[in-house]
C-alpha positions, 0 to 999 in steps of 0.5 A: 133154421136148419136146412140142408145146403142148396145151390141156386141162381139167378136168371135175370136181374134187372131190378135190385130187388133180387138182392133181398133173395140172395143175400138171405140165401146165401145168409142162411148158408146157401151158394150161388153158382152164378148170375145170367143177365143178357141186358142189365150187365151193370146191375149183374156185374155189381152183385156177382162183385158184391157177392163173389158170384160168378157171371154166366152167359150159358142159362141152360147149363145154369139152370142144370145145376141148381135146385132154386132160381131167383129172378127179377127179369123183366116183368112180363119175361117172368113167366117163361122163366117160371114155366122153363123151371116147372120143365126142370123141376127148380123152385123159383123166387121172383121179385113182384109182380109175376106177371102183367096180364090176364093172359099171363095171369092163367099161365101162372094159376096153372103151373101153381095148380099142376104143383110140380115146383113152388113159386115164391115172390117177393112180397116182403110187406108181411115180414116188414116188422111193424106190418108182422106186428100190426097183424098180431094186433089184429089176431090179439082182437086189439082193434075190434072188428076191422072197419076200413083200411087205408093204405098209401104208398108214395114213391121216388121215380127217378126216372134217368136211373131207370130202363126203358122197359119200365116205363111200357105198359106191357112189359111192367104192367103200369103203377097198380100191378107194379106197385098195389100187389103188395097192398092187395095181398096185406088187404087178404092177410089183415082181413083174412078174406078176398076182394069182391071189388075194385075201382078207381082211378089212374092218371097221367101227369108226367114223362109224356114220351111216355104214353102209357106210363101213368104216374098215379093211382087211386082203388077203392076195394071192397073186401068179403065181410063189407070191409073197405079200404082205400089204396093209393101209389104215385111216383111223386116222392120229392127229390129232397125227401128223407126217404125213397116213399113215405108209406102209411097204413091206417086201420080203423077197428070197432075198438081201436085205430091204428097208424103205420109209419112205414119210413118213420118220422123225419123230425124223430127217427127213420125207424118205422113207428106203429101208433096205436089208440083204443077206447081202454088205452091212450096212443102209444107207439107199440114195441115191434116184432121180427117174424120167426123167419125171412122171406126166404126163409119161409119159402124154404119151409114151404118148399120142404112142405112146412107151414108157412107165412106165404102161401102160394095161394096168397101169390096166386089170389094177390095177383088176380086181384091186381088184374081184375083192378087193373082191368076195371080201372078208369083212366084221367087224360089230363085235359082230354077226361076220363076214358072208361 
């Protein structure tokens, strides 16, 4: 992809996360004038080290200088970056979620219908290459009319490694506007459709120093067109795994069924696996497909009004879904029931 040179930076980095913006930035040939973190200085120093980019204490003068932001600040900081960006006139790529609340949520619909700058997140399932190829299966008609979709997504919590901030409600948004955003956008892009309803379960087992950190959860989604999937996360990845979480997709059609293996196999490869059957040909794992571009890519097209993979209406509609469920959900005490 062509693209004039553009300088950009990053305004909080408190989660790795941030590393996929800016290596595919600078991968494409842009520059970095420089990294703002008041609070996570370890992770900041070991990207501007890792990148040759400097460290800035001036935010302001920062945000002067460039055309596009990157930020993974704390989550529920996210959208004052964004909004302080639409004064400026600067994109800005965040990492997931944007935000963390209903409130939130509206200040976030706004600035993307005023228009004035775009807002990309990283929701990097969709340039995953076995859930791009997943996808084209879909289009092609593969798997018929879609049935049901099942998605499960176990992960490693480590918690010493982590911030205080992560384990606040309020400043995370908890496991389901954390971690099912991605879920609830592949659930709009596999159907081509929005959720009607959300409703499940959240529960708590672990960490009680912690009060409103819950450790698991469990939604039933129904899509428009009777569609329904079932979507999982808990933060209960062994030590001893083979990988950081061991996520699956299960998609069941009216002519196929097909399996995900995000992470692979441990006793064949850690390569992600498709495995595909259907009433015309036995089960066969299927030759995956690199999307045409990156996250970052693509939201350098959108940002030159080109079409693109990421919508701003997919973020936007992505994340009032996780609310809504996140505002539905029941949650288990353990030993003291469920609280509605």
């Amino acid at each position: 992809m062509l693209m004039r040179k553009r300088k950009f930076a990053i305004i909080g980095c408190e989660h790795a996360h941030i590393e996929i913006f800016m290596q595919e930035m600078l991968a494409l040939g842009h520059e970095s004038t420089g990294i703002y973190e008041p609070n996570n200085t370890q992770l900041a120093k070991f990207f501007a080290d890792k990148y040759q980019i400097p460290l800035v204490n001036d935010q302001m003068q920062l945000l002067q200088d460039v055309e596009l932001v990157g930020s993974s600040a704390i989550n529920n900081e996210k959208i004052d970056i964004i909004e302080r960006c639409e004064q400026l006139g600067k994109h800005i790529m965040v990492d997931k979620p944007a935000v963390t609340n209903r409130r939130d949520y509206e200040r976030l619909q706004a600035v993307m219908k005023r228009g004035k700058i775009e807002i990309g997140m990283l929701l990097t399932e969709r340039f995953h290459p076995a859930v791009y190829t997943l996808k084209q299966q879909i289009d092609q008609g593969v798997l018929g009319e879609l049935v049901s979709i099942g998605m499960r997504k176990p992960h490693l919590l480590n918690p010493s490694k982590r911030p205080a901030w992560f384990f606040s409600k309020e400043r995370c948004g908890g496991i389901l506007i954390d971690l099912l955003i991605h879920d609830y956008d592949l659930l709009r892009w596999f159907t081509g459709s929005d959720v009607i309803q959300s409703e499940g379960y959240m529960a708590k087992r672990t960490l009680p120093e912690f009060p409103d950190f819950y450790d698991t959860a469990s939604v039933q989604v129904l899509m428009e067109g009777n569609v329904t999937a079932q979507l999982h996360a808990d933060w209960f990845t062994p030590s001893q795994s083979w990988t950081w979480g061991d996520g699956r997709i299960f998609l069941t059609g009216t002519e196929g069924f097909a399996e995900l293996r995000l992470s692979g196999d441990p006793f064949v490869s850690d390569k992600a696996l498709v495995l595909l059957t259907t009433n015309s040909k036995a089960p066969t794992p299927v030759v995956l497909q690199q999307p045409r571009e990156t996250i970052t890519g693509d939201f350098l097209l959108r940002i030159e009004s080109k079409p693109s993979l990421l919508t701003s209406k997919d973020i936007v509609l992505a994340t009032r879904a996780t609310i809504q469920a996140d505002e539905q959900i029941r949650i288990i005490h353990m030993g003291r029931g469920v609280k509605i």
